[in-house]
N, C-alpha and C positions, 0 to 999 in steps of 0.2 A: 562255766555255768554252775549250778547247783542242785541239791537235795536236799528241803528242811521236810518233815516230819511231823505229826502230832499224832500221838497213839489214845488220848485224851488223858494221859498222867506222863507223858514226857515229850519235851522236842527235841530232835536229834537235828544237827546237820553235820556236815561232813566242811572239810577246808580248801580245798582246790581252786584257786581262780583261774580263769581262763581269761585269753582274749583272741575270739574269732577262734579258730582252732588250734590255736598257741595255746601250753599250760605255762602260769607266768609267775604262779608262786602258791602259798600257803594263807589263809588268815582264818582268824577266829569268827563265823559267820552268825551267830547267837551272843549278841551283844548288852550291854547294859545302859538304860537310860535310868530316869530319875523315879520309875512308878512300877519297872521291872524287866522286861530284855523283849528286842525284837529279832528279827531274821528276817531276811531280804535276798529275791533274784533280781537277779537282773544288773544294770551298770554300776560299779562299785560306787560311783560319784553319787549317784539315787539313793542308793543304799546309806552313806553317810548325810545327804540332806533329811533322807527321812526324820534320822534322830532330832532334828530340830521341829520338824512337822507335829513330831509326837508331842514334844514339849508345847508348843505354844500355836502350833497348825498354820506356821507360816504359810505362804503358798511357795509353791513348787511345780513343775510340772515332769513326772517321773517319764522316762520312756517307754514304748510300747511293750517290753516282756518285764518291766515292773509288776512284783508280790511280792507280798509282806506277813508277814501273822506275828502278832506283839500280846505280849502279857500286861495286866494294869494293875496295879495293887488296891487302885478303887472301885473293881470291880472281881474280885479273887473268884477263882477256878473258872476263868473265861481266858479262852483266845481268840483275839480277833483276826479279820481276815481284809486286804483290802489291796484292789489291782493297780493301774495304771491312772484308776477315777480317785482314787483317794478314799470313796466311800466306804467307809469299817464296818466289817457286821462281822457275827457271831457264825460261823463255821462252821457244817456240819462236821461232825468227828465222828472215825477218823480222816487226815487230809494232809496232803503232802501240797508244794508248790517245788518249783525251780523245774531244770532239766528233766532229772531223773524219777520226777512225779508220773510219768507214765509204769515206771517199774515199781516205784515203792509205793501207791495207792491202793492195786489192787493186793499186794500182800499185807497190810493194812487193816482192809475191809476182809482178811482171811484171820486174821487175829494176830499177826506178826506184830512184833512190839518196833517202835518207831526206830529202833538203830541196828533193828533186825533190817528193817525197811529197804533205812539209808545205805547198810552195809551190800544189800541185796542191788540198790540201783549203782552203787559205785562200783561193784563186778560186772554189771552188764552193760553202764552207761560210760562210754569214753569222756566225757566233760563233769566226771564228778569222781573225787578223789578225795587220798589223805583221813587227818585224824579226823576222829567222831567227837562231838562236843553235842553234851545235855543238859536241860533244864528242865527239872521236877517242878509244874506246873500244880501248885496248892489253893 
C-alpha cells in the first residue's frame, strides 16, 4: 500500500510495495512525466497507466483504491487530486492519500510537515515502508 503527502510546499511518499499482505519490494513512488511528477495508490499496473493518461488522457479504467495527486508546470504551485473517476481537481491542502492517509492527515492538519507525516504513518501503518522521497512543489 502507500503514503503520499502534501504539506502544501512538499510531497513526501515513502517506497514499500505490497501485494495483499505480502511486502514485495522497494520503488520510487513520486515519479516524473513531461509537465512535472505524479504519485499514485493503488495497483502498480494503474499507477504506470496513469503516466500516459497524464500525457494525452488516454482512457483507462483504474481500480477501485485508485489516487493520485500530480504536479503540472502549466499550472505552477497547484496539486491536483483525482480518484478511481479520473476527474482532477484542486485539493484542499493539506492531504495525504494511500494506506497510511488515515495517520498522516490528521498530523497534517496539526502542522506536521509532509515526511513528518509519512514518517509518522510508516511507524504505525504495517503496509507502508522504506525510503522517504520529495518534491518541493513551486
Amino acid at each position: 500500500m502507500t503514503v503520499v503527502a502534501y504539506d502544501g510546499k512538499t510531497i513526501a511518499a515513502e517506497r514499500l510495495i505490497t501485494e495483499g499482505d505480502f511486502r514485495v519490494g522497494y520503488e520510487k513512488k513520486i515519479l516524473p512525466w513531461s509537465r512535472g511528477v505524479y504519485a499514485c495508490r493503488g495497483d502498480v499496473d494503474d499507477g504506470n497507466r496513469f503516466e500516459g493518461w497524464l500525457e494525452s488522457r488516454d482512457k483507462f479504467k483504474p481500480g477501485k483504491e485508485f489516487e493520485a495527486m500530480w504536479t503540472d508546470s502549466d499550472k505552477p504551485g497547484k496539486v491536483f487530486y483525482a480518484n478511481k473517476t479520473l476527474t482532477p481537481w484542486v485539493h484542499p491542502v493539506p492531504f495525504a492519500i494511500g494506506s497510511g492517509a488515515p495517520v498522516a492527515t490528521p498530523l497534517l492538519w496539526e502542522g506536521y510537515t509532509a515526511v513528518e507525516a509519512v514518517k509518522a504513518a510508516c511507524k504505525y501503518t504495517t503496509s507502508c515502508g522504506g525510503k522517504i522521497d520529495t518534491f518541493e512543489v513551486k
